[in-house]
Biopython code that builds the backbone (N, CA, C, O; Angstrom):
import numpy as np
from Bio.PDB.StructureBuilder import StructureBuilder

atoms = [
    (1, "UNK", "N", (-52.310, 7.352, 7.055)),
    (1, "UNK", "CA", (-51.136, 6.479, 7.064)),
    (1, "UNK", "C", (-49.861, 7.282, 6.841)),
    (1, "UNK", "O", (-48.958, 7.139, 7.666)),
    (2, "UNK", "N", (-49.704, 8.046, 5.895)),
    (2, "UNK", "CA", (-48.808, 8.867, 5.625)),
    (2, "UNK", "C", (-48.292, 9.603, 6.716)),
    (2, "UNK", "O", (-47.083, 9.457, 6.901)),
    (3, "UNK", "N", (-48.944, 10.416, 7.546)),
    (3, "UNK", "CA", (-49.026, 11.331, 8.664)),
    (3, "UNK", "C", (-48.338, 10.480, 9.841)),
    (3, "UNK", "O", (-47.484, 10.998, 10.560)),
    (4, "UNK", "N", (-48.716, 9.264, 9.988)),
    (4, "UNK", "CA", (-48.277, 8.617, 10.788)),
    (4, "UNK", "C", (-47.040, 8.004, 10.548)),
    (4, "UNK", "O", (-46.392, 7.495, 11.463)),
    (5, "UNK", "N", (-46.665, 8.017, 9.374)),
    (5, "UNK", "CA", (-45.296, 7.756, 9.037)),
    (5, "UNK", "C", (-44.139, 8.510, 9.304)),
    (5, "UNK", "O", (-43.027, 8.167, 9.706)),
    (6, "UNK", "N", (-44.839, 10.118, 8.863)),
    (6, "UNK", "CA", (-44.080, 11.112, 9.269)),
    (6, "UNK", "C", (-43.617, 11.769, 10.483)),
    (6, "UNK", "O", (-42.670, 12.533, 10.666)),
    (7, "UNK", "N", (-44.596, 11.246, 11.360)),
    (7, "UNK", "CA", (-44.701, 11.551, 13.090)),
    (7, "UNK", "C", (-43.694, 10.493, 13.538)),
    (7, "UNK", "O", (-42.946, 10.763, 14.478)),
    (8, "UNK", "N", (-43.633, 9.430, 12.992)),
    (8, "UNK", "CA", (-42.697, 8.514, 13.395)),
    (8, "UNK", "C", (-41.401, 8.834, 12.874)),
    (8, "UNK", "O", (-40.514, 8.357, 13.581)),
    (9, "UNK", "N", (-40.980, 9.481, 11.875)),
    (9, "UNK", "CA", (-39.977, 9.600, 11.686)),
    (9, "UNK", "C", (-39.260, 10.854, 12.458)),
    (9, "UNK", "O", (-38.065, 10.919, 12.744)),
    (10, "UNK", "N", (-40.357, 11.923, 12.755)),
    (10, "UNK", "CA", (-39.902, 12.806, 13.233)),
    (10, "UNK", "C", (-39.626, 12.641, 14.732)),
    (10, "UNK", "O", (-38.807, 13.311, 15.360)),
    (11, "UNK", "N", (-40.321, 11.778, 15.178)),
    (11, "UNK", "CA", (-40.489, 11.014, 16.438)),
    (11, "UNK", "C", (-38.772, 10.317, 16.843)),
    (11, "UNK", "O", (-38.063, 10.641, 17.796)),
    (12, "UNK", "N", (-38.483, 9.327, 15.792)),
    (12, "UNK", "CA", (-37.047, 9.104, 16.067)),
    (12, "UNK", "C", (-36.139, 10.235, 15.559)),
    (12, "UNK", "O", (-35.029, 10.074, 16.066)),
    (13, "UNK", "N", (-36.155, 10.912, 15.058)),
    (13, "UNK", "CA", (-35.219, 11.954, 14.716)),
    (13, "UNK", "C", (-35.002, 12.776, 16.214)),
    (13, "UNK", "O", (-33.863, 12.746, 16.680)),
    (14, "UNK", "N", (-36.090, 13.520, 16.990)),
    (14, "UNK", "CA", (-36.196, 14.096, 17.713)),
    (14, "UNK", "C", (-35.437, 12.837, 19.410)),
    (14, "UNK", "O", (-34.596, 13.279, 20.193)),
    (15, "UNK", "N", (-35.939, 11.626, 19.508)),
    (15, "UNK", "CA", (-35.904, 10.662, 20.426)),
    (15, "UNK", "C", (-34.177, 10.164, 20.332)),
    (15, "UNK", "O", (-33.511, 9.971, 21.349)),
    (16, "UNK", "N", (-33.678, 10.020, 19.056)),
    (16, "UNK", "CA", (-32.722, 9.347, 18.603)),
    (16, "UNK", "C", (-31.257, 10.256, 18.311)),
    (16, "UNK", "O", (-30.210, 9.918, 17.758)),
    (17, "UNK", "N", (-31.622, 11.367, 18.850)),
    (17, "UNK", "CA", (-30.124, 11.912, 17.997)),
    (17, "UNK", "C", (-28.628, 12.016, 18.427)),
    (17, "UNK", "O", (-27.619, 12.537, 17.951)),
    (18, "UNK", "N", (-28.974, 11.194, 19.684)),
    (18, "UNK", "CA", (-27.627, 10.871, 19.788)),
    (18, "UNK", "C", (-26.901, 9.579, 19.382)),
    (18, "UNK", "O", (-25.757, 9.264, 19.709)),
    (19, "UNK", "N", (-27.725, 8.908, 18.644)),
    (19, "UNK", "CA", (-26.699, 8.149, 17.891)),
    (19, "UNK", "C", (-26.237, 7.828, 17.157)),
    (19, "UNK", "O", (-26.821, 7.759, 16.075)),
    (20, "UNK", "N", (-24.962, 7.448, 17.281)),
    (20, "UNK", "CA", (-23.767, 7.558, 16.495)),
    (20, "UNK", "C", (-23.984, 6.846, 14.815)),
    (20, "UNK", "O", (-25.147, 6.650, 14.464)),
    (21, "UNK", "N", (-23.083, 6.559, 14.039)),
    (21, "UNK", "CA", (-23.294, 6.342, 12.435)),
    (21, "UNK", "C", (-22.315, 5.614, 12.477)),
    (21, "UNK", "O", (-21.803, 5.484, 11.365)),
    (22, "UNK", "N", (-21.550, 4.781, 13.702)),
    (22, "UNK", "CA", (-20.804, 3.995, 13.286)),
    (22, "UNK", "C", (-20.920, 2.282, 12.342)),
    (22, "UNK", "O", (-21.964, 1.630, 12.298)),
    (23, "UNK", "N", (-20.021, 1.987, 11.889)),
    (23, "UNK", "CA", (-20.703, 0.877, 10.695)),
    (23, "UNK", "C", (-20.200, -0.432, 11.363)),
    (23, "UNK", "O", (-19.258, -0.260, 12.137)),
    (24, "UNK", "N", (-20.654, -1.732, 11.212)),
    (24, "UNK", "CA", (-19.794, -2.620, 11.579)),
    (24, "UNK", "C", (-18.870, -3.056, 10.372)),
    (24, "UNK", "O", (-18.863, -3.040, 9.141)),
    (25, "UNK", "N", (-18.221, -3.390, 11.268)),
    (25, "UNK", "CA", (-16.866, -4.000, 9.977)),
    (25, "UNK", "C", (-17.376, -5.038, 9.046)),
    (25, "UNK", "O", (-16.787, -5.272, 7.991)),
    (26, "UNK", "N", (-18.416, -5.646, 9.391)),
    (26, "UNK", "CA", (-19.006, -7.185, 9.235)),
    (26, "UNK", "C", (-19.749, -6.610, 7.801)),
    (26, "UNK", "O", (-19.584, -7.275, 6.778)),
    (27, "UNK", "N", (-20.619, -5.286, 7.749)),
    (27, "UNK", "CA", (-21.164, -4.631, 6.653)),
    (27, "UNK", "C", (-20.251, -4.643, 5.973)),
    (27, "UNK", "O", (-20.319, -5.544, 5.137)),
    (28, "UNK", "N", (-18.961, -3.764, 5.894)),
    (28, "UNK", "CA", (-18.259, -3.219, 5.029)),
    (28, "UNK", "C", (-17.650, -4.504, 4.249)),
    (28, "UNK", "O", (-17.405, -4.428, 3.045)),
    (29, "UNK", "N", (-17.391, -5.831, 5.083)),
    (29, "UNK", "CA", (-16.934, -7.214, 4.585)),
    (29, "UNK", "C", (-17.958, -7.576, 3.714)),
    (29, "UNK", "O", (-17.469, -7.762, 2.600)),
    (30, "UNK", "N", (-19.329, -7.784, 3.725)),
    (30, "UNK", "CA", (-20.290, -7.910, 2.792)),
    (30, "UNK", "C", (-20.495, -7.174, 1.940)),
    (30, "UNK", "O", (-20.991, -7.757, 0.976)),
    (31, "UNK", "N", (-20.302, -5.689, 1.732)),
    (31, "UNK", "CA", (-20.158, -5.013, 0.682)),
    (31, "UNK", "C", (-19.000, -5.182, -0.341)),
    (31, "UNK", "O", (-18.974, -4.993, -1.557)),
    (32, "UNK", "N", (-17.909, -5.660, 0.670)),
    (32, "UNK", "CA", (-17.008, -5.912, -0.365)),
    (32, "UNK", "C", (-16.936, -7.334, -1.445)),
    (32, "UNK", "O", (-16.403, -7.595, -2.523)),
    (33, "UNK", "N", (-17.628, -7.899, -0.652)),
    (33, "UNK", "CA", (-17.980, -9.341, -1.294)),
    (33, "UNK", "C", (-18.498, -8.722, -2.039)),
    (33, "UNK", "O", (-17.933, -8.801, -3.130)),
    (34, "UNK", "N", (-19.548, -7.942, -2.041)),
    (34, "UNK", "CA", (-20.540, -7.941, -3.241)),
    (34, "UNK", "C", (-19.940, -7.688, -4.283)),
    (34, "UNK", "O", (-20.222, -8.355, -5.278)),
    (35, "UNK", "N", (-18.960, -6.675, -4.361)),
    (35, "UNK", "CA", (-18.162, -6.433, -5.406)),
    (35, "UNK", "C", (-17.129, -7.123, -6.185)),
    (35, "UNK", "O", (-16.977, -7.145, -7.406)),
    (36, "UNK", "N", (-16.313, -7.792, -5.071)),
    (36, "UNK", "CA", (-14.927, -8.346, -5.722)),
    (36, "UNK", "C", (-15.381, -9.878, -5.656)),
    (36, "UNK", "O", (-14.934, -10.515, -6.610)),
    (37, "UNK", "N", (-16.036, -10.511, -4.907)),
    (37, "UNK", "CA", (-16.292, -11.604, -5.102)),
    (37, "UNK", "C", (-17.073, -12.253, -6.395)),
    (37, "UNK", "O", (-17.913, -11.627, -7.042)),
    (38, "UNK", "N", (-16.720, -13.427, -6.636)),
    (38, "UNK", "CA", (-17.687, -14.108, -7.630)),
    (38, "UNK", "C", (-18.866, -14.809, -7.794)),
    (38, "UNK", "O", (-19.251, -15.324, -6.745)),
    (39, "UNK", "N", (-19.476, -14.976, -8.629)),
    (39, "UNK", "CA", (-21.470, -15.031, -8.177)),
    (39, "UNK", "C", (-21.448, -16.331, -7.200)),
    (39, "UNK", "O", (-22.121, -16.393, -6.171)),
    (40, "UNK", "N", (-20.468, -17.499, -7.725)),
    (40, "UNK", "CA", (-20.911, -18.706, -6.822)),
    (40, "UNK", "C", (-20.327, -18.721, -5.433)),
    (40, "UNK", "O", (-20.908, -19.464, -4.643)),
    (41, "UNK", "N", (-19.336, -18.074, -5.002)),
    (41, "UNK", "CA", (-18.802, -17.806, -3.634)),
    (41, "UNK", "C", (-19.779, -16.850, -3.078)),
    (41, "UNK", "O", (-20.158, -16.923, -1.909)),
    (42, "UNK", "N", (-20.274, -15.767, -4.084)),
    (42, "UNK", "CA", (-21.495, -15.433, -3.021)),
    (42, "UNK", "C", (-22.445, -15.384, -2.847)),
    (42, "UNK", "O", (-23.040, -14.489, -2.246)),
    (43, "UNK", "N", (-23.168, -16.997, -3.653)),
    (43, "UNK", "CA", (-24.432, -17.505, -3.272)),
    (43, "UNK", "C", (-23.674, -18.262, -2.006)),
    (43, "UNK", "O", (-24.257, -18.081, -0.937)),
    (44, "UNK", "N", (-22.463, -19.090, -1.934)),
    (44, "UNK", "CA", (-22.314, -19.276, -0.614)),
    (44, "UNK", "C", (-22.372, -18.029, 0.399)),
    (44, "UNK", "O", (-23.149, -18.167, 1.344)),
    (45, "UNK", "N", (-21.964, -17.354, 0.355)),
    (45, "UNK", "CA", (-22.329, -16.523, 1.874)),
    (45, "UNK", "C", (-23.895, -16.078, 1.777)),
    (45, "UNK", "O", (-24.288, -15.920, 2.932)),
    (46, "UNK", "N", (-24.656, -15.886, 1.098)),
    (46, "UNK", "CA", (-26.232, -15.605, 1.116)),
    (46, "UNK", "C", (-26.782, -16.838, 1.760)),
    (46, "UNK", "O", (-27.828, -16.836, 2.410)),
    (47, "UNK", "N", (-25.993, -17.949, 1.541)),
    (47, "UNK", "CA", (-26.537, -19.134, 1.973)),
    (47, "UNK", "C", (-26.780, -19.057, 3.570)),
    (47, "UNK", "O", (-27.677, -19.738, 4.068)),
    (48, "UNK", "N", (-26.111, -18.365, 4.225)),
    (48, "UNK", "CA", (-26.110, -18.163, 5.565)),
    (48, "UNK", "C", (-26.820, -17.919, 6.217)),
    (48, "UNK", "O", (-27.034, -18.367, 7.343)),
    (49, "UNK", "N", (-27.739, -16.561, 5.194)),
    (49, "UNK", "CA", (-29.005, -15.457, 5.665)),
    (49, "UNK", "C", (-30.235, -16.475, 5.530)),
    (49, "UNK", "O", (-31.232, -16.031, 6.100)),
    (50, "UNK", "N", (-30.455, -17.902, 4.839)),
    (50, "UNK", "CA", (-31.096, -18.522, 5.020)),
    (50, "UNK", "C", (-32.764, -17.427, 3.723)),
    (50, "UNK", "O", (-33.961, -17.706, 3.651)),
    (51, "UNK", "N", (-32.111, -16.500, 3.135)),
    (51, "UNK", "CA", (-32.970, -15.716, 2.626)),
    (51, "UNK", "C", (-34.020, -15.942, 1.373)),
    (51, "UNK", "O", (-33.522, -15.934, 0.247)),
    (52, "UNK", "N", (-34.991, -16.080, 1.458)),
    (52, "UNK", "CA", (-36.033, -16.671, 0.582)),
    (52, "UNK", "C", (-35.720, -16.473, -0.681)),
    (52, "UNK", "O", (-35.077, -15.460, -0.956)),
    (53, "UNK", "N", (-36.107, -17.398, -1.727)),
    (53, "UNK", "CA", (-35.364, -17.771, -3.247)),
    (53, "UNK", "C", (-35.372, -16.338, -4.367)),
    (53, "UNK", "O", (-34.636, -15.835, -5.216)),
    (54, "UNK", "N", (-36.714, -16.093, -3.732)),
    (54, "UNK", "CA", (-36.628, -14.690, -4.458)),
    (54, "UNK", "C", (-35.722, -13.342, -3.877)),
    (54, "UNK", "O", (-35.406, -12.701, -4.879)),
    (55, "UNK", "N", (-35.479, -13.037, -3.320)),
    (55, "UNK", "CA", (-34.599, -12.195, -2.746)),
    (55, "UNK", "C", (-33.339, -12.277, -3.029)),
    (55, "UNK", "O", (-32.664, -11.278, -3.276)),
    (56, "UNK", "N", (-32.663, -14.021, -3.025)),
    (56, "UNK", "CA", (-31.394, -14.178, -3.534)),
    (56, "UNK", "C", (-31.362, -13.991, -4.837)),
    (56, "UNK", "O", (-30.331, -13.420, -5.194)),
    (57, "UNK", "N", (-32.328, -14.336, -5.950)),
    (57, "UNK", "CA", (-32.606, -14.250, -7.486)),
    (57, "UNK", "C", (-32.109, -12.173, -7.575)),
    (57, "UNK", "O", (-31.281, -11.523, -8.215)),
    (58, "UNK", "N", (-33.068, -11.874, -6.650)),
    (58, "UNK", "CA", (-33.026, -10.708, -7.074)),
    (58, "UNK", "C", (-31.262, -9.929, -6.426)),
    (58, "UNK", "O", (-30.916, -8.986, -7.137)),
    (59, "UNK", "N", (-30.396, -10.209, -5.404)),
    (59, "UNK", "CA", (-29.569, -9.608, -5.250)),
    (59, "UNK", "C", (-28.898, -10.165, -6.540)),
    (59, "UNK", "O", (-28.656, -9.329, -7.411)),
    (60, "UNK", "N", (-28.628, -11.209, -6.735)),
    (60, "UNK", "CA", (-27.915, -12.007, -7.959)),
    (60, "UNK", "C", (-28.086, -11.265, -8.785)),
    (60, "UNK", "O", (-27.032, -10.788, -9.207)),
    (61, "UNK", "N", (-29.526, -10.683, -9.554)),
    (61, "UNK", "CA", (-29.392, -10.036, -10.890)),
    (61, "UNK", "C", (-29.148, -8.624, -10.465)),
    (61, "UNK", "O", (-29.477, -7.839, -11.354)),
    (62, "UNK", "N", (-28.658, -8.026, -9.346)),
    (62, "UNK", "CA", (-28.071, -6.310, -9.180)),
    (62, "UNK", "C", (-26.712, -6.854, -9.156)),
    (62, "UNK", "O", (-25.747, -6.129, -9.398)),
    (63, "UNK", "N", (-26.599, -8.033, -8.891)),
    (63, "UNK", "CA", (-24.689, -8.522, -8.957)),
    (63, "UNK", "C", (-24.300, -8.401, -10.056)),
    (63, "UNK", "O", (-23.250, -7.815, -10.320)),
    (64, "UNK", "N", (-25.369, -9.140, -11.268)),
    (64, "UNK", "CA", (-24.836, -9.204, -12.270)),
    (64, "UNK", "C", (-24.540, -7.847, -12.807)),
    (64, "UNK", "O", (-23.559, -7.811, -13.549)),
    (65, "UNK", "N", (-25.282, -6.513, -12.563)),
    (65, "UNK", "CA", (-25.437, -5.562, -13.415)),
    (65, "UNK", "C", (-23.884, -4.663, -12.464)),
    (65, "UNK", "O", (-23.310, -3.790, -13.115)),
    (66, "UNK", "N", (-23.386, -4.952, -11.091)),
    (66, "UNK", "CA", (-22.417, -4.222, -10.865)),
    (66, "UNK", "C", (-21.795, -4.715, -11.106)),
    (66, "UNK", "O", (-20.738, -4.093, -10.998)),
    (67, "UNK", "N", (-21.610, -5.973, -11.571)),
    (67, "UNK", "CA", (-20.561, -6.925, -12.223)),
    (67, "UNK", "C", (-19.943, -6.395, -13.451)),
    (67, "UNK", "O", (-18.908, -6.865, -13.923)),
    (68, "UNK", "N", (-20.744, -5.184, -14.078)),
    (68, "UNK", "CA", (-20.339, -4.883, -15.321)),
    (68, "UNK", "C", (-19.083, -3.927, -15.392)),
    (68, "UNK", "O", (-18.230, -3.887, -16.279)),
    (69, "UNK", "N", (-19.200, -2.950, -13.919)),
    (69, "UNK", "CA", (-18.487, -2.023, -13.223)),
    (69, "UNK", "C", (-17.215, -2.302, -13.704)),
    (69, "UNK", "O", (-16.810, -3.455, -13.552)),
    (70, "UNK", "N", (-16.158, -1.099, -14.515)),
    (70, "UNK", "CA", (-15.022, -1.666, -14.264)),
    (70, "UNK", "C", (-14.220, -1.792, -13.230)),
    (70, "UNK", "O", (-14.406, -0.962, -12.340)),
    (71, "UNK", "N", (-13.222, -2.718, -13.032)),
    (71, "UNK", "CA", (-12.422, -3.148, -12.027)),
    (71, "UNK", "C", (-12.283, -1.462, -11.080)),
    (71, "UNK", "O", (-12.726, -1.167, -9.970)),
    (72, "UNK", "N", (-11.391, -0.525, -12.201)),
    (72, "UNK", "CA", (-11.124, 0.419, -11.255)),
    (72, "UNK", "C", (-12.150, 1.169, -10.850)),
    (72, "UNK", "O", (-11.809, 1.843, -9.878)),
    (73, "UNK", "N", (-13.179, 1.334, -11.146)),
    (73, "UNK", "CA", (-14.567, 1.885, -10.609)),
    (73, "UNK", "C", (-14.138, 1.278, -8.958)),
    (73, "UNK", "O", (-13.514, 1.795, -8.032)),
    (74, "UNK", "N", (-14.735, 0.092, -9.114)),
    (74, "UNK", "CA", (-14.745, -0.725, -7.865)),
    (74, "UNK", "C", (-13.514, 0.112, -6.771)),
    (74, "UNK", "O", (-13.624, 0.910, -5.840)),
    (75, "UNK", "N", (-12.479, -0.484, -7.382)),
    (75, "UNK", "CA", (-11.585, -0.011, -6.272)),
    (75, "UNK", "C", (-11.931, 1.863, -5.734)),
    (75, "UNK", "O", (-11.711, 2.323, -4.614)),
    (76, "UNK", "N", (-12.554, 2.679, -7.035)),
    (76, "UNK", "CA", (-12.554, 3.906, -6.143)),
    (76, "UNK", "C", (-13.959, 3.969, -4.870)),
    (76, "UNK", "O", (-14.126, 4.688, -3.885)),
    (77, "UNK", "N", (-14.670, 3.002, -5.394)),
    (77, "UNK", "CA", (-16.027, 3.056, -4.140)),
    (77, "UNK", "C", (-15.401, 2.380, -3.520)),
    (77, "UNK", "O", (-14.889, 3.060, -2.631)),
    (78, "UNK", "N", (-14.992, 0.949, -3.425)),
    (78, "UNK", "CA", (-14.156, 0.750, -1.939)),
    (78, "UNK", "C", (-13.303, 2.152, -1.171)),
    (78, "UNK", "O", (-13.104, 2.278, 0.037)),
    (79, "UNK", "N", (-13.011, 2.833, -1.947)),
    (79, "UNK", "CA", (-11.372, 3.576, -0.941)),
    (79, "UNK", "C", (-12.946, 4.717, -0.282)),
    (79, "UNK", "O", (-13.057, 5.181, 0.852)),
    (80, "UNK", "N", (-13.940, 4.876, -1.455)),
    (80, "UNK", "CA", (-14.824, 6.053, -0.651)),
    (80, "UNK", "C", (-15.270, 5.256, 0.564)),
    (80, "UNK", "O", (-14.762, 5.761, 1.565)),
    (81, "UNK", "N", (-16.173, 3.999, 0.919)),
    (81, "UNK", "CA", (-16.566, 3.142, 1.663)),
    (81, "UNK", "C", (-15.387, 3.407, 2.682)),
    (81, "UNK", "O", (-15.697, 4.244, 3.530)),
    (82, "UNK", "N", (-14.462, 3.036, 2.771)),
    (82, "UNK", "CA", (-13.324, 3.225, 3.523)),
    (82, "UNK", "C", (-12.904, 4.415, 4.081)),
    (82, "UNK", "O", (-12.313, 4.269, 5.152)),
    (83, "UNK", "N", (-13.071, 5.950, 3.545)),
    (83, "UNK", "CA", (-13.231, 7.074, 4.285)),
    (83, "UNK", "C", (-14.177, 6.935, 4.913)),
    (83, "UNK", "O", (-13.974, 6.795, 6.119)),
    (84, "UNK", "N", (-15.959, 6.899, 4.324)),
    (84, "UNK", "CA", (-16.908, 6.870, 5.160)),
    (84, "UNK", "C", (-16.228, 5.833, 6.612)),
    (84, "UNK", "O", (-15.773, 6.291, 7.660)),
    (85, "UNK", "N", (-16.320, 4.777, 6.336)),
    (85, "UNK", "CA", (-15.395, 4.216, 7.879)),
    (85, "UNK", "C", (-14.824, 5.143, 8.738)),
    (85, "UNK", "O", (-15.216, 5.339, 9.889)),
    (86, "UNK", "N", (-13.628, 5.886, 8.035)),
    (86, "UNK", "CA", (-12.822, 6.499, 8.992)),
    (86, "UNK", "C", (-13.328, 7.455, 9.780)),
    (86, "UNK", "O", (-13.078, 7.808, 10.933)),
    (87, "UNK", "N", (-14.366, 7.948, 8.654)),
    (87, "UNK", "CA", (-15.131, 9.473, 9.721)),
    (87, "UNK", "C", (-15.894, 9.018, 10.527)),
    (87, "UNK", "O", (-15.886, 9.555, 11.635)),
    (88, "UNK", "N", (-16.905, 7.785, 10.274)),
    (88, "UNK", "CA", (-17.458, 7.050, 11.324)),
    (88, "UNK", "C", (-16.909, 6.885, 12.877)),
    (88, "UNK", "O", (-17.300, 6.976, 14.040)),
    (89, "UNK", "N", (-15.682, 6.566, 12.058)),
    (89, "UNK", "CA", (-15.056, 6.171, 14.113)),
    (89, "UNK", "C", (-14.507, 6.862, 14.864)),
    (89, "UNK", "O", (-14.020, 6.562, 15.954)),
    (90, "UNK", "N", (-14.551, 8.213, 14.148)),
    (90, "UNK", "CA", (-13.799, 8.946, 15.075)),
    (90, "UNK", "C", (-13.463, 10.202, 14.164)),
    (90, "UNK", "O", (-12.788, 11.128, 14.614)),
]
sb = StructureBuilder()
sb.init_structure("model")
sb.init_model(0)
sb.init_chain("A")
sb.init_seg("    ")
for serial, (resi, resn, name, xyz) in enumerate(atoms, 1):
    if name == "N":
        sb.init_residue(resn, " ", resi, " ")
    sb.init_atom(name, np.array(xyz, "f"), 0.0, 1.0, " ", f" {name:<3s}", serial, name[0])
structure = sb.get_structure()
């Protein structure tokens, strides 16, 4: 099983390398929710993914724990998130 994991990976590495690392904007909007938004605005947007009870339980309690993050933490991983972008596109 292992072996075959590794053949596959080496398989797309070798098959795949021309493509690109660009991000959609739509990610970087959900990441930012995750951060600056508040728990009940973003059980509404999880609501969307239609995503089974346990899965939402469990992003909820990694919310709570980056929730602890101070404010300016946050803002410096957004501005990094935001270079990664820039080198992405070009």
């Amino acid at each position: 099983m292992r072996l075959s994991v590794c053949l596959l990976l080496v398989t797309l590495a070798l098959c795949c390398y021309q493509a690109n690392a660009v991000v959609c904007p739509a990610l970087f909007s959900e990441i930012s929710g995750f951060s600056f938004i508040n728990e009940p605005v973003f059980k509404l947007k999880l609501a969307k993914y239609d995503a089974p009870p346990e899965a939402v339980a469990a992003v909820l309690e990694v919310k709570k724990c980056t929730d602890q993050i101070p404010l300016e933490k946050h803002l410096l991983i957004e501005k990094v998130q935001e270079k990664i972008a820039e080198k992405c596109d070009g």
